[in-house]
N, C-alpha and C positions, 0 to 999 in steps of 0.2 A: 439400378443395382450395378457393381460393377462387374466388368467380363475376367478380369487377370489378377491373381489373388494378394500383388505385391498395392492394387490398389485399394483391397479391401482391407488389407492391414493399414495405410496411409487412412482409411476412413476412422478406426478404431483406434490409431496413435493421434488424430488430430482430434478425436474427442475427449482425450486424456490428456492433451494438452493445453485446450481450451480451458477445460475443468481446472485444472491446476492453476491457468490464468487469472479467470474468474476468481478464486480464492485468495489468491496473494490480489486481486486489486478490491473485493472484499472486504479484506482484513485491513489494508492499508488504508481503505475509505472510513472504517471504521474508530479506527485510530486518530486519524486526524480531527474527525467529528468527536470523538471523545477531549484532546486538546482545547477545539472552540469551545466546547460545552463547559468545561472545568475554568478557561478565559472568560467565558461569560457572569459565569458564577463567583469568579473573584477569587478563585482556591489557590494560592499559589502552589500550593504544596503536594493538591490532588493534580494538578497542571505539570507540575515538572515531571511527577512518575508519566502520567499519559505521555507526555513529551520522548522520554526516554523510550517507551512502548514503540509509539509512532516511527521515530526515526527508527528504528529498529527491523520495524515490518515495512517501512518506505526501502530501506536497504537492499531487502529483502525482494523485494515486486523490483525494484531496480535491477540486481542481481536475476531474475528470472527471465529478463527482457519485458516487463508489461510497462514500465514505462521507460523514459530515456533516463540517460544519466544529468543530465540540465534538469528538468522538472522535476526530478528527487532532488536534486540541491535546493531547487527552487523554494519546495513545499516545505523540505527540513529548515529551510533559511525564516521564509516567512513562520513556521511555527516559534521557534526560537525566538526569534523578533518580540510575536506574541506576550510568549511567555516571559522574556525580563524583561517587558514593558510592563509586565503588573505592580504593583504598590506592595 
């Protein structure tokens, strides 16, 4: 337990910011796994809305700091790719 109260607030903002973490990379895992799946399936059309979602929510986990700004290019690049590689 801590002794001085400014680090008992540092225990209570670092679990609210965790939380917040977990969500945005969450959502963003979610998202992209919706893309493969719709790539899989051959949907072009269910694939570009995901597409659209994804980057969206990648921007976003980007923007909050959970991941870097390279591996969101990275993951929107290879989705994209993906996606007008379909028929």
């Amino acid at each position: 337990m801590p002794n001085l109260k400014n680090a008992e607030k540092r225990i209570l903002v670092n679990i609210k910011k965790e939380e917040n973490n977990n969500r945005y990379a969450a959502t963003m895992k979610n998202a992209i796994k919706k893309v493969d799946k719709a790539v899989a399936n051959k949907n072009k059309e269910e694939a570009a809305e995901a597409l659209k979602v994804a980057t969206k929510a990648i921007d976003k986990a980007c923007e909050a700091g959970v991941t870097s700004k390279n591996t969101a290019a990275r993951n929107k690049s290879r989705l994209t790719k993906k996606v007008s590689e379909m028929e």
